[in-house]
C-alpha positions as CSV (number, residue, x, y, z in Angstrom):
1,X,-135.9,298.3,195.7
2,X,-133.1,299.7,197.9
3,X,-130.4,301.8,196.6
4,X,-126.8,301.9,198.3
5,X,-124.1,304.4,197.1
6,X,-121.5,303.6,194.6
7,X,-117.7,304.9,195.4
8,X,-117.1,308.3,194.0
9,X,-113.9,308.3,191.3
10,X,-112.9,308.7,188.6
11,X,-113.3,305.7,186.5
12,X,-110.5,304.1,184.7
13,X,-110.1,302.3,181.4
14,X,-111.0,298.8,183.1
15,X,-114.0,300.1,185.0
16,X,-115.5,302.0,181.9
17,X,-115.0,298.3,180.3
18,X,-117.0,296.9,183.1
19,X,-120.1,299.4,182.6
20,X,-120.2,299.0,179.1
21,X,-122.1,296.1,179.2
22,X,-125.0,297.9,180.8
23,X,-125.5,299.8,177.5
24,X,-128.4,298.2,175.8
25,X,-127.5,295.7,172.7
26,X,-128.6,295.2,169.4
27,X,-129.1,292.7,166.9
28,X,-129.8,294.6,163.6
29,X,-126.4,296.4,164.0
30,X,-128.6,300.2,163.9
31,X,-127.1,302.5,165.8
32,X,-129.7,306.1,166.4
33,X,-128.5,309.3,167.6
34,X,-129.8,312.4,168.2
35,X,-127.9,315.8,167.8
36,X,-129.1,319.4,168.6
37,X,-127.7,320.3,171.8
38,X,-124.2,320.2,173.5
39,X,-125.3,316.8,174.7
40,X,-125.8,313.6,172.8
41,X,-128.2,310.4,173.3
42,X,-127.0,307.3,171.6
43,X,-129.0,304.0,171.3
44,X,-128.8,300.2,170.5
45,X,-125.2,300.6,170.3
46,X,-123.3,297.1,170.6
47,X,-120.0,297.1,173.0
48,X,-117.9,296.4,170.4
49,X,-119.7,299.1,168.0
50,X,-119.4,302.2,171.1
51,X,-118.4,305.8,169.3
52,X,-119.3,309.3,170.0
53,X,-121.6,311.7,168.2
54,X,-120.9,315.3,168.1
55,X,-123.3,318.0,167.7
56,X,-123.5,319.3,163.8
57,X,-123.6,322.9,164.1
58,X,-127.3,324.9,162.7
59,X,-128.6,321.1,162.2
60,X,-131.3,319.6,164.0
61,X,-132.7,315.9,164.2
62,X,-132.7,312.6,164.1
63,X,-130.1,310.8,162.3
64,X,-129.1,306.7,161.3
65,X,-126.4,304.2,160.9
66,X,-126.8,300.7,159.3
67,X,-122.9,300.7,159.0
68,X,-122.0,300.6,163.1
69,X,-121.2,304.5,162.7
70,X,-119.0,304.8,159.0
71,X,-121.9,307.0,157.8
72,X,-125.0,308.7,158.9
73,X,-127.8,309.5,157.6
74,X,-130.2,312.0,159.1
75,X,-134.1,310.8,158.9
76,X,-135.6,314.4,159.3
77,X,-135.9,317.6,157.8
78,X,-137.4,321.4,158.0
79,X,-137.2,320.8,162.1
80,X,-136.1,323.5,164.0
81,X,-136.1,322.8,167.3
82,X,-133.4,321.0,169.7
83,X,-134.2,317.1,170.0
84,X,-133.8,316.2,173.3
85,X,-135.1,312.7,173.6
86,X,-135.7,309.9,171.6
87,X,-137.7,306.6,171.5
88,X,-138.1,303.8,168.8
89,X,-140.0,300.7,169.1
90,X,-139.6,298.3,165.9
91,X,-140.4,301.3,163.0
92,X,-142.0,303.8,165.5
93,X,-139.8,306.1,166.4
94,X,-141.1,309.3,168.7
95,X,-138.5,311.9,168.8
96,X,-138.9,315.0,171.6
97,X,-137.6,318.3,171.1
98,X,-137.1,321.5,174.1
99,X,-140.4,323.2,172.4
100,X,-141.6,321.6,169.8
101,X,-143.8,318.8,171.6
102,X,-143.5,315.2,170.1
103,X,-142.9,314.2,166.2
104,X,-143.8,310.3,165.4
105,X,-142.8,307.7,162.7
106,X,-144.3,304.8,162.2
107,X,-141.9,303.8,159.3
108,X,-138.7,303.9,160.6
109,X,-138.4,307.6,159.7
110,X,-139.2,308.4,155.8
111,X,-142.5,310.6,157.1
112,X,-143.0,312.4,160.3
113,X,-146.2,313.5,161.9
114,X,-146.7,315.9,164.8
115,X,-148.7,313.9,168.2
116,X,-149.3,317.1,170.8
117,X,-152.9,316.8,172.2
118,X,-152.5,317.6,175.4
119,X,-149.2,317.7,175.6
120,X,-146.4,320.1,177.2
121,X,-144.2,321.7,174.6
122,X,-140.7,320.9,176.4
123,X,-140.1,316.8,176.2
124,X,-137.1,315.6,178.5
125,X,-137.6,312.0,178.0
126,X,-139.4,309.2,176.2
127,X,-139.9,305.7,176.0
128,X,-142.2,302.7,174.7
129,X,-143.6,300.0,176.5
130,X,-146.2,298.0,174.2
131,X,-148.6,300.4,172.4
132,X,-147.9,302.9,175.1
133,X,-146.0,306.1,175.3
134,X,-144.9,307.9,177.6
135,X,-143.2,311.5,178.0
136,X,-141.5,312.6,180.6
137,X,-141.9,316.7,180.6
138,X,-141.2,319.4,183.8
139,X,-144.6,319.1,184.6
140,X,-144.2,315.3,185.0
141,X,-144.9,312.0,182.8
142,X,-147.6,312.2,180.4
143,X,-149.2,309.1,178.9
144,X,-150.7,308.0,175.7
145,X,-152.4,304.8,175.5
146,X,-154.0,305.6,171.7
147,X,-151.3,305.7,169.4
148,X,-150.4,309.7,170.3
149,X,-153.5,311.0,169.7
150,X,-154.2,312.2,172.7
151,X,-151.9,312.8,175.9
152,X,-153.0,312.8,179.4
153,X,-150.9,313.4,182.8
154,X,-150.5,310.8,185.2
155,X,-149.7,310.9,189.0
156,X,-146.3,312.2,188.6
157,X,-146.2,315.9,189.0
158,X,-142.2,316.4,189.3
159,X,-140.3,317.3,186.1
160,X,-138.6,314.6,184.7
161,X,-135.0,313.8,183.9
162,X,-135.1,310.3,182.4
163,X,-137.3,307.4,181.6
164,X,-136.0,303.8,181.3
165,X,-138.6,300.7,180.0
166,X,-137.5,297.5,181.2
167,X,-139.9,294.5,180.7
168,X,-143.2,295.1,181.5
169,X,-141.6,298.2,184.0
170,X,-140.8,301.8,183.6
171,X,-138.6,303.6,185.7
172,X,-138.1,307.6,186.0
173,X,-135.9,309.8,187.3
174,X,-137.1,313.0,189.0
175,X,-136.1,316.5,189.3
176,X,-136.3,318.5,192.6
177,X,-135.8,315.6,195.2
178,X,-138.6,313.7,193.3
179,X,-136.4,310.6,193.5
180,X,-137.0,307.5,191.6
181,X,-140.6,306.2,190.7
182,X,-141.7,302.9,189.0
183,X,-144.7,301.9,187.1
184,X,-145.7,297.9,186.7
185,X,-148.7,298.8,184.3
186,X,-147.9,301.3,181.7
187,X,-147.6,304.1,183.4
188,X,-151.1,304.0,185.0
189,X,-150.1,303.9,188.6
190,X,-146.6,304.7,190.3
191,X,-144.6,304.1,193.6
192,X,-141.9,305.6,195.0
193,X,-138.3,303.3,195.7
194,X,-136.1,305.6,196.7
195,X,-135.3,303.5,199.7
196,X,-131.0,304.3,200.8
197,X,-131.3,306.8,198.3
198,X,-129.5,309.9,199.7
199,X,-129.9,311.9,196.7
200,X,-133.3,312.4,195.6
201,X,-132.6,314.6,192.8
202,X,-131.5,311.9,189.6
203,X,-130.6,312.4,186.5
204,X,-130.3,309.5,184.5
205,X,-131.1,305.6,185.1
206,X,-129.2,302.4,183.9
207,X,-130.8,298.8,184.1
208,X,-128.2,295.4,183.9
209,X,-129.4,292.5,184.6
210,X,-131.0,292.7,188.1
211,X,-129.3,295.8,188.8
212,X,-130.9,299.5,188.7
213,X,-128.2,302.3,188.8
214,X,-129.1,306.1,189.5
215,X,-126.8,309.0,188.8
216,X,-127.2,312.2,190.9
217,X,-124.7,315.0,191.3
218,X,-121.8,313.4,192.1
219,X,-122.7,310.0,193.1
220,X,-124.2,306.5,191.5
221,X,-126.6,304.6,193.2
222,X,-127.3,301.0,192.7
223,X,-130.4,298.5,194.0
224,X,-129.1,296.1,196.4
């Protein structure tokens, strides 16, 4: 993939309408969301459904909406540590927090179970792909091919900002001019396309429809 430079402005109403498509879409009408830090990460949120999560103050974790949004639910309890990524597949749901490793659900979040063999502490991103998981840590993307039983590194050593599963593809953004990487078979091996991209340093990744978008500091890229 090559990866051209998007204009840098500030977007209006109409082109905020434009991106929202890219947001992915559901068909259950569940909308996840995470709180804990200053920051939020919301998921499976229709267009027409889009609202904002705050933080709730001295309360951490993982919290539901079967209504689009008119009332939450939150699917955890006891946690103390900042969630910072979040990843559901069907009932499975892996949540990620700054040091507390990975917690899993396989039933759609009534019980929690802690999956940490081998694993870094700090979890930045996660995603599914199939029976595999991946977590994207500082130390680089750490894969699990057994359910989270076990964890083991794979050939990404730069700490990771983002990870994005589309299709039988997973994409992650890199810290420290790590750039973009993609993996075709679960995470087992990974090449580089960071090809027109000026900024090798990305923070978050966006897939629609043929497109891949990359946001650094003060720019969006997008494949060509």
């Amino acid at each position: 993939r090559n990866l051209q430079k998007l204009p840098n402005q500030t977007p209006t109403l109409a082109d905020l309408d434009e991106m929202l498509p890219m947001l992915p879409t559901t068909t259950n009408n569940i909308i996840y969301g995470y709180v804990g830090n200053p920051f939020i990460i919301t998921l499976n949120i229709p267009k027409a459904q889009l609202i904002t999560i705050y933080k709730i103050v001295g309360t951490f974790g993982i919290y539901k909406s079967s209504n689009n949004g008119l009332s939450w639910t939150q699917l955890n309890s006891g946690w103390s540590n900042t969630i910072t990524a979040i990843a559901i597949s069907g009932d499975t749901i892996l949540a990620g927090a700054r040091s507390g490793g990975v917690e899993m659900s396989i039933d759609g979040g009534v019980t929690w179970h802690t999956i940490n063999t081998g694993l870094p502490s700090q979890i930045n991103a996660l995603t599914i792909i199939g029976s595999t998981f991946l977590a994207g840590t500082i130390y680089g993307i750490y894969v699990s091919t057994d359910g989270g039983n076990s964890w083991a590194i794979s050939s990404v050593s730069y700490p990771i900002n983002a990870l994005m599963c589309v299709g039988n593809d997973v994409f992650a953004a890199c810290d420290n001019n790590g750039g973009v990487y993609q993996s075709s078979n679960g995470g087992i091996s990974w090449i580089t396309i960071n090809s027109g991209l000026t900024n090798l340093t990305v923070y978050s990744l966006c897939v629609n429809g043929s497109y891949l978008f990359a946001g650094t500091t003060g720019y969006v890229f997008s494949s060509i």
